[in-house]
C-alpha positions as CSV (number, residue, x, y, z in Angstrom):
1,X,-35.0,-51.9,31.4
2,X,-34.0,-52.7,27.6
3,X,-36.9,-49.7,26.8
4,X,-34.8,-47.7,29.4
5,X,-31.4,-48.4,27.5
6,X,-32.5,-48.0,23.9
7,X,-34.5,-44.5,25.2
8,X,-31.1,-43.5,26.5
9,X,-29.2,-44.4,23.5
10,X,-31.0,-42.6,21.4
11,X,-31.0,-39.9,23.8
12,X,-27.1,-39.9,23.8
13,X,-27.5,-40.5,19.5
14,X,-29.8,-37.6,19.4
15,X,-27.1,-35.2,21.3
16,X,-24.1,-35.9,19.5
17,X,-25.7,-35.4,16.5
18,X,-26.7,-32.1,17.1
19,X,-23.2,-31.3,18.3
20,X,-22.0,-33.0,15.2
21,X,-24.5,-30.1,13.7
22,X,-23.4,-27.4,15.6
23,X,-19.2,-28.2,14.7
24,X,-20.3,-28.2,11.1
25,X,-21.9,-25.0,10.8
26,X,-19.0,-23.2,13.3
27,X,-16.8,-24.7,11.0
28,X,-18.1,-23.3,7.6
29,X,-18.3,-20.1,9.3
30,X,-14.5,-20.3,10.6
31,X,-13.9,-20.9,6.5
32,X,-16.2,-18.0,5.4
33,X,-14.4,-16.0,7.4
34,X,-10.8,-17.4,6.6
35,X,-11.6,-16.7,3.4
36,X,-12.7,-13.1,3.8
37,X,-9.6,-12.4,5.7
38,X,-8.1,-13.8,2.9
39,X,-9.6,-11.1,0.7
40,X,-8.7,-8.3,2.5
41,X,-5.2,-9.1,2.7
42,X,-4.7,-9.1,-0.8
43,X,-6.6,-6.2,-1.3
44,X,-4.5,-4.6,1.1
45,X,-1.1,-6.0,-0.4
46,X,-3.1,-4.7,-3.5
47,X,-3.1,-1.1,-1.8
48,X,0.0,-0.7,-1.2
49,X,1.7,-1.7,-4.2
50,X,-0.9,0.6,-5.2
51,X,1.0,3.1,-2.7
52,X,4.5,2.3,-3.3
53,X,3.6,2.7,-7.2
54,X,2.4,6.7,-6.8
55,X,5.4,7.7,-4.5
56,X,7.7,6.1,-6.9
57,X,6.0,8.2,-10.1
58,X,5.7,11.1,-7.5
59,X,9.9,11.2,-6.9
60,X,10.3,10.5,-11.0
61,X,8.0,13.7,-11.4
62,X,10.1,15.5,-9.2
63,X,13.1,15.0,-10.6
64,X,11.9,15.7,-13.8
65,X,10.6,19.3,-12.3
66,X,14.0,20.0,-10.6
67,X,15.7,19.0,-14.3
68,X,13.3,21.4,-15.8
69,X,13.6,24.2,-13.3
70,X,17.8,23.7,-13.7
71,X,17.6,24.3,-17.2
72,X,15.1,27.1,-16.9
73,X,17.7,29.0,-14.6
74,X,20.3,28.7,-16.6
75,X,18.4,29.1,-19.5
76,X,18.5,26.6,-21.9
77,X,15.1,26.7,-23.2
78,X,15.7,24.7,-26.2
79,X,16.9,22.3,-24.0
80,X,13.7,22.6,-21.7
81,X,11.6,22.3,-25.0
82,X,13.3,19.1,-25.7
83,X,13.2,17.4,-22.6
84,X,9.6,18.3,-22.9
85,X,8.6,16.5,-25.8
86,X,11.1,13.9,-24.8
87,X,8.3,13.2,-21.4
88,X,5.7,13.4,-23.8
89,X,6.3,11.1,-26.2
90,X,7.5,9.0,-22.7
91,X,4.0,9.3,-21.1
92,X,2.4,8.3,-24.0
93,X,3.4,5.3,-24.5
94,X,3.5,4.4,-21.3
95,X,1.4,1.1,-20.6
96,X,-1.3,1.4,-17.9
97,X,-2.1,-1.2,-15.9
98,X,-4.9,-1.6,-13.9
């Protein structure tokens, strides 16, 4: 009978270990992924900052087209010429980030 209850007990020790086990590894693999989800939020927050940054250079640009074409038509080229170099010296010491 005592042979019966320490079988048992290790039985019962043997099983709840393994499940012990089993919770440990689900839960490394819940914080693996956690942590990759992680990463592909901020690479998608990255993204669209990324986004919002070319629309906002894309409406600058084509402002600075209609500016140009507005003093084309009415044809102050020195003007043009100006605003011109005025951009150029602008986008060149612009600082790029990455």
């Amino acid at each position: 009978m005592i042979a019966m209850l320490i079988f048992t007990g290790k039985m019962g020790l043997l099983y709840f270990w393994q499940k012990h086990k089993i919770l440990l590894i689900e839960r490394q693999k819940y914080f693996v992924e956690e942590q990759q989800v992680k990463g592909m939020k901020m690479r998608l927050e990255e993204a669209e900052n990324f986004y919002g940054s070319i629309c906002k250079v894309r409406h600058e640009m084509k402002n600075h087209m209609a500016n140009m074409k507005g003093l084309v038509e009415t044809r102050k080229y020195r003007e043009v010429e100006e605003y011109v170099w005025k951009m150029d010296r602008l986008w060149r010491n612009f600082p790029i980030s990455t």
